[in-house]
C-alpha positions as CSV (number, residue, x, y, z in Angstrom):
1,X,64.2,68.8,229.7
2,X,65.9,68.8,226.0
3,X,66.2,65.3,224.4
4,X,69.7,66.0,224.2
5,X,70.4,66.9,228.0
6,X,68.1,63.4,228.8
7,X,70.7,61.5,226.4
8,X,73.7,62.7,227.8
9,X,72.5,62.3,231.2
10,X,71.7,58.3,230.1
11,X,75.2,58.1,228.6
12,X,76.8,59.4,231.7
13,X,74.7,57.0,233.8
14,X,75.9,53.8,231.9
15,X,79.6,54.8,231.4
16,X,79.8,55.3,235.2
17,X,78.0,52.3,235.7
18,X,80.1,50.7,233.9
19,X,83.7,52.4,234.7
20,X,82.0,51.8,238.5
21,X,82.1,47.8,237.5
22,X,85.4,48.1,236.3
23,X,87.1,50.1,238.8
24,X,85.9,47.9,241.6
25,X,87.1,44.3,239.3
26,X,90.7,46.5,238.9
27,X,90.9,47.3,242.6
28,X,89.9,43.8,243.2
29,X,92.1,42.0,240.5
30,X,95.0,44.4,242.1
31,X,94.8,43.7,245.8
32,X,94.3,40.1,244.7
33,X,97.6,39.7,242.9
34,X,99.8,41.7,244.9
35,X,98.4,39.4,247.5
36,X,99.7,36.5,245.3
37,X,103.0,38.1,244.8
38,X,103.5,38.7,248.3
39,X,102.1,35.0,249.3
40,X,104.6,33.7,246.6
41,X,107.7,35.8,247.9
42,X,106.4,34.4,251.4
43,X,106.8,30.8,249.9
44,X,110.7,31.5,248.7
45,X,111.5,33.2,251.7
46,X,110.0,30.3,253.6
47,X,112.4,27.9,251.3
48,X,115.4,30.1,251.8
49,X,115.2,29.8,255.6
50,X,113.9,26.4,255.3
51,X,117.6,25.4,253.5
52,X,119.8,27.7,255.1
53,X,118.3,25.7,258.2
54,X,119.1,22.4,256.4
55,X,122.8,23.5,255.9
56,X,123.4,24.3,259.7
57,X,121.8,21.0,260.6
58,X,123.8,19.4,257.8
59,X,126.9,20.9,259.6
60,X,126.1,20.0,262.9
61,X,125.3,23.8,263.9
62,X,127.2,26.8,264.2
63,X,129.8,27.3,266.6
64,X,130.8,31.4,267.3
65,X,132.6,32.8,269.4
66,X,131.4,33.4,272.9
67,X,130.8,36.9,273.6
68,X,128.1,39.7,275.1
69,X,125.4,39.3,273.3
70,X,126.5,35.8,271.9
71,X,125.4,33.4,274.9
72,X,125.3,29.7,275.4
73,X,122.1,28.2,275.0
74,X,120.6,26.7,277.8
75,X,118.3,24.5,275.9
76,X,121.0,22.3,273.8
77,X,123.4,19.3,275.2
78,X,126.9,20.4,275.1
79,X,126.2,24.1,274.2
80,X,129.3,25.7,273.9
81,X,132.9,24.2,273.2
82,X,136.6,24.9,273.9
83,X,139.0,25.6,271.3
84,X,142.2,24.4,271.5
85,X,143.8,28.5,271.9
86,X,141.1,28.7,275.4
87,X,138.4,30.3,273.2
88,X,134.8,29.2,274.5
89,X,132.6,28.6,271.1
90,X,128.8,28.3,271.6
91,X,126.6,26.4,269.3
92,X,124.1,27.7,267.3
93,X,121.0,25.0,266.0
94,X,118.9,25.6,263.3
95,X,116.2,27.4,265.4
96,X,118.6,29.5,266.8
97,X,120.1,30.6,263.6
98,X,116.0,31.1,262.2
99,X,115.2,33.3,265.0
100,X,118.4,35.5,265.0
101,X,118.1,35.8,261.3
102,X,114.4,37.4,261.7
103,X,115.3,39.9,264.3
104,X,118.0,41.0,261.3
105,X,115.2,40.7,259.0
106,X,112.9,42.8,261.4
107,X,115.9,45.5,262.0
108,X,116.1,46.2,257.8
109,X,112.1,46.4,258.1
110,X,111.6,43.0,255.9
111,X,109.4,40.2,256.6
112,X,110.0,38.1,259.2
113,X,109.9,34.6,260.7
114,X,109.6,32.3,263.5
115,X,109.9,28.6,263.9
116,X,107.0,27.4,266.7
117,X,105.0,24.1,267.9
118,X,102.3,23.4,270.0
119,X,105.2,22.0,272.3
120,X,107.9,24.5,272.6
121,X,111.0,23.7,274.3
122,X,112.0,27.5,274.3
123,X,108.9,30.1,275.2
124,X,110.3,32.4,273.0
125,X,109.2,30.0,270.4
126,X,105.2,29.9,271.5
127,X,102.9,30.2,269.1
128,X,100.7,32.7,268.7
129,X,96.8,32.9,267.4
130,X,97.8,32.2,263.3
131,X,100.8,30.4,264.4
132,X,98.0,27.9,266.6
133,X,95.5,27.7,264.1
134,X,97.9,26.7,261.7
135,X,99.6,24.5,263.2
136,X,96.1,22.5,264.9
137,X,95.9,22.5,260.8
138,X,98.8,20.8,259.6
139,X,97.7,17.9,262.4
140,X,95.1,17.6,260.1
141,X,97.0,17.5,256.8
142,X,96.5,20.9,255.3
143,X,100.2,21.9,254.0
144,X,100.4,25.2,254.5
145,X,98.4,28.6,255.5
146,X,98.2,32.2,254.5
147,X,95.9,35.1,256.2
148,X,96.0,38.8,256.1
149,X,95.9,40.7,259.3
150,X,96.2,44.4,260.4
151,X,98.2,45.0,263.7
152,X,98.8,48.3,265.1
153,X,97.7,49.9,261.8
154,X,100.0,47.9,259.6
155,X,98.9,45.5,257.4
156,X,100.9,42.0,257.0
157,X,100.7,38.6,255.1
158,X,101.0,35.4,257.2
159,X,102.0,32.3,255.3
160,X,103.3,29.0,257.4
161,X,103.9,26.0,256.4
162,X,104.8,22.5,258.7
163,X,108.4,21.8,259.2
164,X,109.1,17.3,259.3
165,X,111.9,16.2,261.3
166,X,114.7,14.2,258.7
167,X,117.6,12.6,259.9
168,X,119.8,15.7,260.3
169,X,117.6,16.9,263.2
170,X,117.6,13.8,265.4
171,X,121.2,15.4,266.3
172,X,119.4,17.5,268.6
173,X,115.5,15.9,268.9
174,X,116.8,12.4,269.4
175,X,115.3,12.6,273.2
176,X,112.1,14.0,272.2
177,X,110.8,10.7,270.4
178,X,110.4,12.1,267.2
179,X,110.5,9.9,263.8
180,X,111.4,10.8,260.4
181,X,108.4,12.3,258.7
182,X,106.9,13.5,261.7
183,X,105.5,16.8,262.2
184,X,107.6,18.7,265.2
185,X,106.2,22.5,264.0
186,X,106.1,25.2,261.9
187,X,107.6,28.2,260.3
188,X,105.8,30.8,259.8
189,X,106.4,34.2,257.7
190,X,105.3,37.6,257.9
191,X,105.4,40.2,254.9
192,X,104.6,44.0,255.6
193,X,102.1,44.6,253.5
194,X,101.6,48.5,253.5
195,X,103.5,49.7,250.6
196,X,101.6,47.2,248.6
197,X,98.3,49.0,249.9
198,X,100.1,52.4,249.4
199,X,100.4,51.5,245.6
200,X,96.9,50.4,245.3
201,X,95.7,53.2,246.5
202,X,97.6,55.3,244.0
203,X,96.8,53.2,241.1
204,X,92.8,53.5,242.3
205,X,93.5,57.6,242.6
206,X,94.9,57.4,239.1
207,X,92.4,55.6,237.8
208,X,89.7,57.3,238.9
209,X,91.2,60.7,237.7
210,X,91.1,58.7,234.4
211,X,87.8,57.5,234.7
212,X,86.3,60.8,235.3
213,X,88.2,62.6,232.7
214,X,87.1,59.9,230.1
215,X,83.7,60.2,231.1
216,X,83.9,64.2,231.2
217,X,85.1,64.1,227.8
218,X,82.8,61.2,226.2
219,X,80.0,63.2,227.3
220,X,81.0,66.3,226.0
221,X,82.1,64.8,222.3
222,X,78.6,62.6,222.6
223,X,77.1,66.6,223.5
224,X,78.5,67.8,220.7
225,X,78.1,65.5,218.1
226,X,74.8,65.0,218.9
227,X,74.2,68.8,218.9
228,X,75.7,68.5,215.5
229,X,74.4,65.4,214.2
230,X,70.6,65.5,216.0
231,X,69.4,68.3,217.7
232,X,70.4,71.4,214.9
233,X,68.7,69.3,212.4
234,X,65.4,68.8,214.6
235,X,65.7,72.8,215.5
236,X,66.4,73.1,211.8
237,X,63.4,71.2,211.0
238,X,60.8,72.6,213.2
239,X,61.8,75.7,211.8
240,X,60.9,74.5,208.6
241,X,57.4,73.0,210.0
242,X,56.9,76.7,211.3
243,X,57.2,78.3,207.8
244,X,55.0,76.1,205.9
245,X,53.4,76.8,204.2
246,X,54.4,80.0,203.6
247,X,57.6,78.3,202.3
248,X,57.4,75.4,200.2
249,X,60.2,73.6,199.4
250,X,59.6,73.0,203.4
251,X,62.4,70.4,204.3
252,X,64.7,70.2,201.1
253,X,67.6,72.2,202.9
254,X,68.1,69.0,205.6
255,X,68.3,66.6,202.9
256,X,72.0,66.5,202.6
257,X,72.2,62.9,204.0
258,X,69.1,61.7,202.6
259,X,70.4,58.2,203.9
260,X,70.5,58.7,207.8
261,X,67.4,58.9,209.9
262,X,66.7,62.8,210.2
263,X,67.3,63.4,206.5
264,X,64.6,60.2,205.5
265,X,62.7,62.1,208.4
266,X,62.7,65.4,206.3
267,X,62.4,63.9,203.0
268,X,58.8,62.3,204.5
269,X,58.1,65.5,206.2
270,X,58.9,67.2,202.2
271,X,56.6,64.9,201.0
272,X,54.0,65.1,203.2
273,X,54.2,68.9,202.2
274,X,53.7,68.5,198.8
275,X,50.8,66.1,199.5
276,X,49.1,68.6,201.9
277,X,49.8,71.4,198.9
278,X,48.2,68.9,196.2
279,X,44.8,68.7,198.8
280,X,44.6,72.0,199.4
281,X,44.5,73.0,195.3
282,X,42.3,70.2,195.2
283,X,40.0,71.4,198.8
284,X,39.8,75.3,197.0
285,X,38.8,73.9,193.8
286,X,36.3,72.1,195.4
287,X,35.5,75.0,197.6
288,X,35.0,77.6,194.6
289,X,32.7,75.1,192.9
290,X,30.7,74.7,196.0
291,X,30.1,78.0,196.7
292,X,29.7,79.2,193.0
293,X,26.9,76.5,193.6
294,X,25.6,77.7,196.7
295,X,26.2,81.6,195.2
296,X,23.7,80.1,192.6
297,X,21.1,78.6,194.0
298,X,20.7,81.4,196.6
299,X,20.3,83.4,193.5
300,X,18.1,81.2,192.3
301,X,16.1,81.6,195.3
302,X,16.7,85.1,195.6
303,X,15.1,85.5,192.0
304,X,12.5,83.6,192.5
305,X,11.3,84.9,195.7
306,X,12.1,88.7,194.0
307,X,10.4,87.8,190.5
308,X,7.0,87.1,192.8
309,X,7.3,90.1,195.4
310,X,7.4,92.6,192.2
311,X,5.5,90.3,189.6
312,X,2.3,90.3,192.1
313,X,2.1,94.1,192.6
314,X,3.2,95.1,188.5
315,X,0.2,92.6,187.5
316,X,-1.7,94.8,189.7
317,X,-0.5,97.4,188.6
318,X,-1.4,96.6,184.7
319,X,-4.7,95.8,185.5
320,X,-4.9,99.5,187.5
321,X,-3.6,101.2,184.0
322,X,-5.8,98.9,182.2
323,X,-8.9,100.0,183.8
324,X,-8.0,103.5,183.9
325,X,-7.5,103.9,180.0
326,X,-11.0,102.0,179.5
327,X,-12.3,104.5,182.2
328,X,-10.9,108.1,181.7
329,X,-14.0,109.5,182.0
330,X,-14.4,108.6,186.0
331,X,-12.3,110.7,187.6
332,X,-13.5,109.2,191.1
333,X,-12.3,105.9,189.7
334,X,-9.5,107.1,188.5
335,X,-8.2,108.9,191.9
336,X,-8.7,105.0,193.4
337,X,-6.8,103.6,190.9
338,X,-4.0,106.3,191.1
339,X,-4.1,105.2,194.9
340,X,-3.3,101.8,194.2
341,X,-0.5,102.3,191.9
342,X,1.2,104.7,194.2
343,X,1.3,101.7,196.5
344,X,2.2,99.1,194.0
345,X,5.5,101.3,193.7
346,X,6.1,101.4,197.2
347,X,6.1,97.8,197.5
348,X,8.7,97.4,194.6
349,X,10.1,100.3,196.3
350,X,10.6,98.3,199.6
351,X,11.4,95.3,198.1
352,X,14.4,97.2,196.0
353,X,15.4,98.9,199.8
354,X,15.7,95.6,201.2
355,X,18.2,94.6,198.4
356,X,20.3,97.6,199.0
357,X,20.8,97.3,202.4
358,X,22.3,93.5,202.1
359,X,25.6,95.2,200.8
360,X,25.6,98.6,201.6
361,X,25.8,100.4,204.9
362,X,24.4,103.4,205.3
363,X,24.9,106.4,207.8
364,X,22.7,106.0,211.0
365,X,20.6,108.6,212.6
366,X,21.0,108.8,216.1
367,X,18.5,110.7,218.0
368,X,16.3,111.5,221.1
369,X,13.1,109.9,220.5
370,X,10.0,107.8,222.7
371,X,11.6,104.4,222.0
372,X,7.7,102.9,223.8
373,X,6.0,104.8,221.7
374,X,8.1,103.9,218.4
375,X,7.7,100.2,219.8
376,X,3.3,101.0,219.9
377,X,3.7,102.0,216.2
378,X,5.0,99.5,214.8
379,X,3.0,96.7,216.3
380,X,-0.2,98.8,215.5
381,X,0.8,98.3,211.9
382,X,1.9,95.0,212.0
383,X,-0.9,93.9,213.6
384,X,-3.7,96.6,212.1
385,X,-6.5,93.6,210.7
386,X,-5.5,90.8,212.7
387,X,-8.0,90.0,215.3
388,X,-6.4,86.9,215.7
389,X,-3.3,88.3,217.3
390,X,-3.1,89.7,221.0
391,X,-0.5,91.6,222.0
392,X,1.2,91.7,225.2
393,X,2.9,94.9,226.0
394,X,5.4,95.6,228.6
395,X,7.5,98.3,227.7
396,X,9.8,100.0,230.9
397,X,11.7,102.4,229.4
398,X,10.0,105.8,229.8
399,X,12.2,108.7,228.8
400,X,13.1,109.3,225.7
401,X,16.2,108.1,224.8
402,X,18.8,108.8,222.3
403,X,19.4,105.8,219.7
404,X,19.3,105.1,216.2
405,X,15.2,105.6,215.8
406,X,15.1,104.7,212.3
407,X,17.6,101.4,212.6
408,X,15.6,100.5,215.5
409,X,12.0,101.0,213.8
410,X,12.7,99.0,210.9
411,X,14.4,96.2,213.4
412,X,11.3,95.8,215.3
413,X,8.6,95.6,211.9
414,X,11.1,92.8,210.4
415,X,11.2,90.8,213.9
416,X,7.2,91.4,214.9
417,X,6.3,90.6,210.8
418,X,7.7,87.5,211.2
419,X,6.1,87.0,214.4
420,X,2.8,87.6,212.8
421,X,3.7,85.2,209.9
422,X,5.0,82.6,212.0
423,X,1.6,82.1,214.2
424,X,-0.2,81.7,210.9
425,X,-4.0,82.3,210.4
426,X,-4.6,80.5,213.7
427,X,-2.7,83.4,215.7
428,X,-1.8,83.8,219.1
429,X,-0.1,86.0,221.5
430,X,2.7,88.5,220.6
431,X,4.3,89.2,223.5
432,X,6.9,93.0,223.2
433,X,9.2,93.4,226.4
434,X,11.8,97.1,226.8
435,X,13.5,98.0,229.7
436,X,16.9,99.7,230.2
437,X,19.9,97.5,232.0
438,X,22.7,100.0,232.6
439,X,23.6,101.7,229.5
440,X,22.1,99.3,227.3
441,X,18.6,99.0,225.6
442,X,17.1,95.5,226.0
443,X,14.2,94.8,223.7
444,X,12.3,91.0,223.2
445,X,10.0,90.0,220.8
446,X,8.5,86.3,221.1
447,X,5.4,84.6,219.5
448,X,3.8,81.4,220.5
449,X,4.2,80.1,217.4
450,X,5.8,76.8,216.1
451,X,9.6,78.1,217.5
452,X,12.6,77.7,215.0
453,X,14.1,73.9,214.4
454,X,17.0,73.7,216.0
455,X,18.8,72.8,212.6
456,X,17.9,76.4,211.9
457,X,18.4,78.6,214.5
458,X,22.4,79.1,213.1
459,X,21.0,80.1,209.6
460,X,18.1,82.2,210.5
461,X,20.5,85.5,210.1
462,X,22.4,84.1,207.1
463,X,21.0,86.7,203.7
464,X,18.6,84.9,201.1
465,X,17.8,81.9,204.0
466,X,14.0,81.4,204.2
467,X,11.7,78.6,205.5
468,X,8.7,80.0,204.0
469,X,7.5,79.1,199.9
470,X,8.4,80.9,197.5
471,X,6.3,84.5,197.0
472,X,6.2,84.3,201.0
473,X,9.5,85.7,202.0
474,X,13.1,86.7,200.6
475,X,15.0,85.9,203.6
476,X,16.0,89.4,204.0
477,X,14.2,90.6,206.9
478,X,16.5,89.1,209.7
479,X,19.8,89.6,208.1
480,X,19.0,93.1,207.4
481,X,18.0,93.2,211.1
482,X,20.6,92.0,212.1
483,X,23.1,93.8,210.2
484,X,21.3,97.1,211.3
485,X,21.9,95.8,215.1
486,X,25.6,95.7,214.5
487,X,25.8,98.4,213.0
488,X,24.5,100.1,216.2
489,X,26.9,98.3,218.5
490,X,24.7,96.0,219.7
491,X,23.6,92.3,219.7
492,X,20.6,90.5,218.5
493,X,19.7,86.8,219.2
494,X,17.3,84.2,218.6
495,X,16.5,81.2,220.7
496,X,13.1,78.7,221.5
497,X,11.1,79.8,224.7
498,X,10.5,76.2,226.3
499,X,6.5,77.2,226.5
500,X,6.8,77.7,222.9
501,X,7.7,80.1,220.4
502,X,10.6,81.6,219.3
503,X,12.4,85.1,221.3
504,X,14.2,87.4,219.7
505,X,16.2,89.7,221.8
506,X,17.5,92.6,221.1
507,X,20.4,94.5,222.6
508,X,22.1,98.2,221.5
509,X,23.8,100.6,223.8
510,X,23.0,104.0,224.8
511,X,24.3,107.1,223.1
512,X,25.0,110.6,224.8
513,X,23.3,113.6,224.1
514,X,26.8,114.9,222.5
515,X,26.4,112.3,219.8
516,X,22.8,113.1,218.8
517,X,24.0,113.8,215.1
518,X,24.0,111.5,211.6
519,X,26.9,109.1,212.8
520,X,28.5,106.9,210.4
521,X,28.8,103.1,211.8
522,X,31.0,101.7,208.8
């Protein structure tokens, strides 16, 4: 997941987090005031009723005119009156005039109320649950109530509050032992509270809509801006990473606010390039001087060991022409000496072939040829005067077989000479192994000599590298091997035989007898 996608994703989290606070405070903060506006209309309507009642008791009741619907009440001395026209006129008390004015109340669909005690002289006028609760609370000196409740699916706001007797309603309680002050009941008042609920629940619709627009769009500006601002100039950057250093003014095109984070980031980045370049002039100048050093003495060595391979066969050599112009007159002696010059050149001849195969690669001759009995030869050679030395032979190929003879001839006189050298005067056992493994020719060569340090065996293949003294070896042997080896196709190796001794093995495919002609492996 991008850096950019995990940022938004955290800003999304935290601004619904924190809308998700706020639109449940709102909510909250809005159920709780209309609650207090519809408990404080409760209170005025509760004081409206509560005077209106005062001014009928101050007037001694109502008196109207008898009628259906308008009947005496049963419940009050001297209900209903004659006028002095015959009209009957029944009185209306405060309660009366309370009740009738709810059911008007009820008929418009506004709050209503009811006056009630624990002791009602009219049953309409019991209590019920909330009207009982609060009134077994006013006994105990709380002044008024206020509970919301859900009947029949409607939601409604109770509020009562305790109703004390004065001396206006001892008109009509004067047999019911009641005293000024006293508590005779309640009035309670009920406000519908549904359209409030209705608005709340518009307001939360609304501002949710809000709150997830806002957050829709915050995320994308954040998005963009950061695409902008942040993620083009990290793409922009790794870019530039990728290009040094073939590009070097890696990291000067984001430097055009050198001042906010990325651009200080691509000015380090700029100079961290210019550091790195500075090292590397100084690593190739070191480099050159090392190996014009290494070039050197390898030369050096290369000379030296050279100088002695020719210088001991031309002194020979002087001595040979030396004695043959003192004795001209021997031809018998002279033939001998004739002998030993002829190989004199052949070993500067040699030495002189060995130096031109180290950098040039000559055509191989591939041919059909008795790769056991090539193997035979050489070791008789390499091994002609040394009684020290037994050989162990066991050589599985058989049939002739078509490979580079020649390549393969000198491969195995190099690898068995330095067999020979490597078990010294003491000897030991030269042990040759050939056998065929598919299509390839596997040969191994192994002395019980010393073995190879294991410092060396990485080097052992490397041109000029020699562990014998100087006049001894040129450290040509092996590389020319092994550069005839891969030239062939195949492998050669060197490793420790844990009896002792060092192996040399010897891989090269098999060619066809289509492709028994002079080959060129460049």
């Amino acid at each position: 997941m991008q850096l950019k996608t995990k940022f938004i994703i955290f800003i999304a989290l935290v601004i619904c987090c924190s809308f998700g606070v706020t639109f449940y405070r709102t909510s909250s903060f809005q159920e709780d005031l209309v609650v207090q506006q519809a408990t404080r209309q409760a209170k005025m309507l509760f004081h409206q009723i509560r005077i209106t009642r005062q001014w009928v008791a101050d007037h001694n009741g109502l008196f109207l005119v008898k009628s259906p619907g308008v009947e005496e009440n049963p419940f009050l001395e001297e209900g209903q009156i004659q006028d002095e026209a015959g009209n009957w006129l029944v009185k209306r008390n405060p309660a009366m005039v309370t009740r009738e004015l709810s059911t008007y109340a009820a008929r418009e669909g506004m709050g209503q109320f009811n006056v009630t005690s624990l002791q009602p002289l009219n049953p309409d006028n019991t209590p019920d649950d909330f009207e009982r609760r609060s009134l077994e609370s006013f006994t105990r000196g709380e002044a008024e109530t206020v509970e919301l409740e859900k009947v029949s699916g409607k939601r409604r706001l109770r509020y009562m509050a305790p109703l004390k007797v004065d001396s206006h309603c001892l008109n009509c309680h004067r047999d019911h032992h009641y005293e000024i002050g006293d508590v005779r009941g309640g009035m309670s008042v009920s406000i519908p509270m549904d359209w409030a609920y209705a608005e709340i629940k518009t307001n939360n619709r609304l501002l949710l809509n809000i709150g997830l627009a806002t957050i829709v769009i915050v995320s994308l500006v954040i998005y963009l801006l950061f695409d902008l601002l942040v993620a083009k100039r990290l793409k922009a950057l790794a870019r530039e990473m990728d290009l040094y250093p073939q590009r070097r003014d890696a990291g000067g095109s984001l430097l055009e606010d050198p001042d906010d984070e990325i651009g200080s980031l691509a000015g380090h980045f700029h100079t961290l390039c210019q550091r790195l370049d500075q090292s590397q002039q100084e690593l190739d100048a070191t480099r050159e001087q090392v190996f014009q050093s290494e070039k050197m003495a390898a030369l050096g060595r290369l000379v030296a060991g050279i100088s002695h391979e020719i210088n001991n066969p031309l002194g020979g050599m002087q001595n040979c022409i030396q004695t043959m112009k003192r004795s001209m007159d021997k031809p018998e002696l002279l033939t001998r000496y004739l002998t030993l010059l002829g190989q004199g050149v052949e070993r500067i001849k040699g030495t002189v072939q060995q130096l031109l195969n180290i950098g040039r690669k000559e055509p191989l001759e591939v041919q059909r040829g008795d790769v056991d009995g090539m193997i035979r030869e050489c070791l008789e050679l390499t091994c002609m005067g040394r009684r020290t030395v037994a050989v162990d032979l066991r050589l599985e190929v058989g049939p002739p077989l078509v490979v580079g003879m020649e390549a393969l001839r000198q491969v195995v006189m190099n690898l068995a000479g330095n067999a020979v050298q490597a078990m010294g005067k003491e000897g030991g056992t030269l042990r040759v192994s050939s056998h065929l493994s598919g299509h390839m020719l596997r040969i191994e060569v192994a002395d019980s000599g010393p073995g190879i340090t294991p410092e060396h065996l990485d080097k052992i293949f490397e041109p000029f590298f020699t562990t014998k003294e100087v006049g001894e070896g040129t450290g040509l042997g092996l590389s020319v091997s092994y550069s005839l080896v891969e030239r062939m196709g195949g492998e050669l190796t060197a490793q420790n035989d844990p009896d002792g001794g060092a192996v040399f093995t010897l891989n090269v495919p098999i060619a066809d007898d289509a492709e028994t002609s002079t080959e060129s492996q460049i």
